[in-house]
C-alpha positions as CSV (number, residue, x, y, z in Angstrom):
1,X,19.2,-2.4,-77.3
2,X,21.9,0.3,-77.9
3,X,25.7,-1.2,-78.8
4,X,27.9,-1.2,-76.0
5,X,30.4,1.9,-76.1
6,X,33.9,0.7,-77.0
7,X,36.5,3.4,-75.3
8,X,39.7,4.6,-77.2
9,X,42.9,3.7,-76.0
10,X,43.3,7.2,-74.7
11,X,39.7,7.4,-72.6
12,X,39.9,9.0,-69.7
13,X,40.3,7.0,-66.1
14,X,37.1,7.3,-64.4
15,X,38.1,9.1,-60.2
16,X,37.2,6.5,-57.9
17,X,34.1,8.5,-57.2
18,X,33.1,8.0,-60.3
19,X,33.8,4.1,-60.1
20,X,31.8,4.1,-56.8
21,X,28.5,5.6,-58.3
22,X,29.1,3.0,-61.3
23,X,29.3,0.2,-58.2
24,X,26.4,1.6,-56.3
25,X,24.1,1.3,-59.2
26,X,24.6,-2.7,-60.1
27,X,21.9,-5.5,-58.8
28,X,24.3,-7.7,-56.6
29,X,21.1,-9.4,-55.1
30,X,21.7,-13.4,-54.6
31,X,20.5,-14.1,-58.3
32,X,21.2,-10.9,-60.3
33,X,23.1,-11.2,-63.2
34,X,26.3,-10.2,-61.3
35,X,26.0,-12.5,-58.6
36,X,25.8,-15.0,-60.9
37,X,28.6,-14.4,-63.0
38,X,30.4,-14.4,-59.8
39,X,29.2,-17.9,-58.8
40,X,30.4,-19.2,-62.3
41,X,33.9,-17.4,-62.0
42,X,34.3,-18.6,-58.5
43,X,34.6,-22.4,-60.0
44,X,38.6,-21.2,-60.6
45,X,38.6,-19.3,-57.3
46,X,39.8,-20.5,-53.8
47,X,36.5,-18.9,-52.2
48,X,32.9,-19.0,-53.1
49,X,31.2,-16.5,-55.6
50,X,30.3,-13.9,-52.9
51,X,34.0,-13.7,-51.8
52,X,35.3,-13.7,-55.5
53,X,32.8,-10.3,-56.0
54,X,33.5,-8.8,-52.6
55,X,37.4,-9.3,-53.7
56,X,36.6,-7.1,-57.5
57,X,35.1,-4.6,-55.6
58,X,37.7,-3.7,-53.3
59,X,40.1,-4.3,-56.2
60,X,37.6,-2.0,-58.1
61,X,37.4,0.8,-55.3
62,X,41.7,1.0,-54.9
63,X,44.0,-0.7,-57.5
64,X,42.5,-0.8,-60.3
65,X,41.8,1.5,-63.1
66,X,38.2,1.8,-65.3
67,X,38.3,3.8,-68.2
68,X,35.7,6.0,-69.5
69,X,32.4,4.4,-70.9
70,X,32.8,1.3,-69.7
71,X,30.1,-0.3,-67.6
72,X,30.3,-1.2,-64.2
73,X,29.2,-5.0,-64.8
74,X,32.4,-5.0,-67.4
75,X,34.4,-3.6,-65.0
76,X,33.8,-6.0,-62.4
77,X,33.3,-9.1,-64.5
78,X,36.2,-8.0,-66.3
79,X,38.3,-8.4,-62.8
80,X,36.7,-11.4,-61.2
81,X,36.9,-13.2,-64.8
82,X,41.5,-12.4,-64.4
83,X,41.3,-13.0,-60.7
84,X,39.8,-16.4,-61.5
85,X,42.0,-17.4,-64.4
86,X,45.7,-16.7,-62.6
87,X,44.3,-18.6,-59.7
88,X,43.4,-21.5,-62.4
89,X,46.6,-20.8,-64.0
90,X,49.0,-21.0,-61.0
91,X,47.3,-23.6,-59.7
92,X,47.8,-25.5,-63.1
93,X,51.5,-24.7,-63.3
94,X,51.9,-26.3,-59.5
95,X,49.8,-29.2,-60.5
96,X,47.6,-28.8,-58.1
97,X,44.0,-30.8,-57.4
98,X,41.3,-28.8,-55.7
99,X,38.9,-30.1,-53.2
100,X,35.7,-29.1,-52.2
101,X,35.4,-29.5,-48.4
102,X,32.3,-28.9,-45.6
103,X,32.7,-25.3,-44.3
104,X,32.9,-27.5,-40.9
105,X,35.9,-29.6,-42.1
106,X,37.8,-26.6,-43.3
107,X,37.5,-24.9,-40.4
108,X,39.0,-28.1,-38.4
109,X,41.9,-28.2,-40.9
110,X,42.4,-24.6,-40.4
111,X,42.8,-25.1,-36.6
112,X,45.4,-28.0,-37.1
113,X,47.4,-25.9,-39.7
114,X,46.1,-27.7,-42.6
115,X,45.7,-25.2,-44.8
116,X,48.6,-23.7,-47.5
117,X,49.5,-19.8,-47.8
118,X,51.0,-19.2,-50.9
119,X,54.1,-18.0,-51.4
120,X,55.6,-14.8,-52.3
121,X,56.7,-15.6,-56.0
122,X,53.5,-17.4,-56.4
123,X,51.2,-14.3,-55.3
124,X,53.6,-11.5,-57.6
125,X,53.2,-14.2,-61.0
126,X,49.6,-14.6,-60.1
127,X,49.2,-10.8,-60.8
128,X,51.6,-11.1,-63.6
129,X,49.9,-13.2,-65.7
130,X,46.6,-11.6,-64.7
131,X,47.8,-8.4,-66.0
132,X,48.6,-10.1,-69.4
133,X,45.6,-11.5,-69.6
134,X,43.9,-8.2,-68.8
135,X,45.7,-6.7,-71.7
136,X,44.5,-9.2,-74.0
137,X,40.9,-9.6,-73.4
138,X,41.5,-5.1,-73.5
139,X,42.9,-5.6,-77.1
140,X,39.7,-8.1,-78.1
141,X,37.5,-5.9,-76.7
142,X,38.5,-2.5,-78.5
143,X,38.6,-4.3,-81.6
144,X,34.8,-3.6,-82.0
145,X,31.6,-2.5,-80.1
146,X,30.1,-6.4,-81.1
147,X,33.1,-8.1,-79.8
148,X,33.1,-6.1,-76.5
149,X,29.2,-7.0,-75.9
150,X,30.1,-10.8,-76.7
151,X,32.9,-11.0,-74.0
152,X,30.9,-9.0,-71.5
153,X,28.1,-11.6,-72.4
154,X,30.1,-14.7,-72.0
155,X,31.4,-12.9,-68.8
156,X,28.3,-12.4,-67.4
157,X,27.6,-16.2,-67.6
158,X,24.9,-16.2,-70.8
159,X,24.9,-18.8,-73.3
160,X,23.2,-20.0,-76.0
161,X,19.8,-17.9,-77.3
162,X,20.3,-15.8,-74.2
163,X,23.7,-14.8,-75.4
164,X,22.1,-13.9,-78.7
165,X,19.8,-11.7,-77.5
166,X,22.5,-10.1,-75.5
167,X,24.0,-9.1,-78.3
168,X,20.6,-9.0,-80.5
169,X,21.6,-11.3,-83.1
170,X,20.7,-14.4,-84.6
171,X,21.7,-17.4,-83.7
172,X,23.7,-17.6,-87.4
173,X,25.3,-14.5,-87.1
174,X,26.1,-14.7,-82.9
175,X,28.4,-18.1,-84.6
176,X,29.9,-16.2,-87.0
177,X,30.8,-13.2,-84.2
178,X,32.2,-16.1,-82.3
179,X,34.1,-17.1,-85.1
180,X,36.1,-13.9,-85.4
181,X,36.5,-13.6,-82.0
182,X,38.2,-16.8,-81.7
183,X,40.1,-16.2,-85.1
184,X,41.5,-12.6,-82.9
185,X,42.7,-14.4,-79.9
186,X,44.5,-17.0,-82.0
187,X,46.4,-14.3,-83.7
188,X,47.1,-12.2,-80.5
189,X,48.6,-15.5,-78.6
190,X,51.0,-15.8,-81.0
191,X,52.4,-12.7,-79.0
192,X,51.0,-12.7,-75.1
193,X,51.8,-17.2,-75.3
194,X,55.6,-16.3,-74.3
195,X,54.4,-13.6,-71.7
196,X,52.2,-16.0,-70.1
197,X,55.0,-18.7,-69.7
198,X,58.0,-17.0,-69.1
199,X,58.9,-18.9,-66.5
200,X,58.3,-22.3,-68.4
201,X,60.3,-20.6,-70.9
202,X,63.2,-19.6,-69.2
203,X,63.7,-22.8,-67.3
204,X,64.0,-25.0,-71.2
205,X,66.5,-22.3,-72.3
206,X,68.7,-23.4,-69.0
C-alpha cells in the first residue's frame, strides 16, 4: 500500500468540481468504510450517522476548502470528525445530558414544542472551536505521511490489527506511531488549550 500524500502548507485548493469528482467516487453504501465512520462520529452528533455524512457533504460541496492531494474519505472524515467534536464540546460546556428517544416520541415532542434550537452565540462558538480544532488535527497531520494515515485510520473507525494494516505496520511499531502522535498533540495544546476555552478564560479573568 502506497503512503498517503501529505500536502504542503501552500497546496493548491482543489475547484469544487474537483471536490465533486473526489465525492462521487467514495463507497457511501450502508456498510462501506464511510458510512461507518459516519455511524461512529454521529455518537457526538444530534442526528444519526446518515445525517452527520449528508451534513460533510454539503459542507464539502460549499464552505469548505480541500487542498490538493488529499483524499476524499480524509476530507469528509476530516469534517464529520470537527462537526461531531464542537457538538460534544458545546454540549459539554452547557452541561448537557443527551437522550436517545423513539423516532415516534421525538416526533410528538416536536409537535408540543419540546425540542431546543440553539442559540446564536452557541451556533458561531460551535464553528469557532471547530475551526481550532481543524487547525490542529491540520498541524498533526502535515507533520508526516505516517501520522496523516494514522488519523485518517482512527477517523475512519479502524482499531486494533485492522488499524495496523491500514498503516502496514506491526503491531510494535503502530504503538510507537501512536506514541508520537500523542507526544505531538500534547505539545500543540499547550497553544490551541487557551483557544479552545476562551470563553472559560475570560469569565475567571472577570
Amino acid at each position: 500500500m502506497s503512503k498517503p500524500f501529505v500536502p504542503a502548507e501552500d497546496a493548491r485548493q482543489l475547484t469544487r468540481d474537483e471536490i465533486k469528482a473526489e465525492l462521487v467516487r467514495i463507497d457511501m453504501a450502508p456498510g462501506a468504510a464511510m458510512t461507518r465512520c459516519a455511524d461512529q462520529f454521529a455518537a457526538d452528533y444530534p442526528g444519526e450517522g446518515r445525517d452527520l455524512l449528508q451534513t460533510a457533504i454539503v459542507g464539502a460541496l460549499t464552505t469548505r476548502t480541500c487542498r490538493e492531494g488529499v483524499s476524499g474519505e480524509r476530507f469528509l472524515a476530516g469534517i464529520m470528525r470537527s462537526i461531531a467534536s464542537t457538538h460534544r464540546r458545546a454540549r459539554e460546556r452547557r452541561g448537557e445530558d443527551v437522550v436517545s428517544l423513539p423516532v415516534e416520541v421525538l416526533a410528538e415532542q416536536m409537535a408540543m414544542g419540546g425540542y431546543i434550537v440553539l442559540a446564536a452565540d452557541d451556533v458561531i462558538e460551535i464553528e469557532r472551536v471547530r475551526l481550532v480544532c481543524e487547525r490542529i488535527l491540520d498541524q498533526l497531520s502535515a507533520a508526516s505521511p505516517r501520522q496523516a494515515a494514522l488519523i485518517d485510520g482512527i477517523g475512519l473507525g479502524l482499531r486494533g490489527q485492522a488499524l495496523a494494516d491500514h498503516l502496514g505496520l506491526s503491531m510494535q511499531d503502530l504503538a510507537t506511531v501512536r506514541r508520537a502522535l500523542k507526544r505531538h498533540a500534547q505539545r500543540l495544546w499547550i497553544d490551541f488549550d487557551t483557544q479552545i476555552f476562551r470563553s472559560e478564560a475570560s469569565a475567571g479573568a472577570q
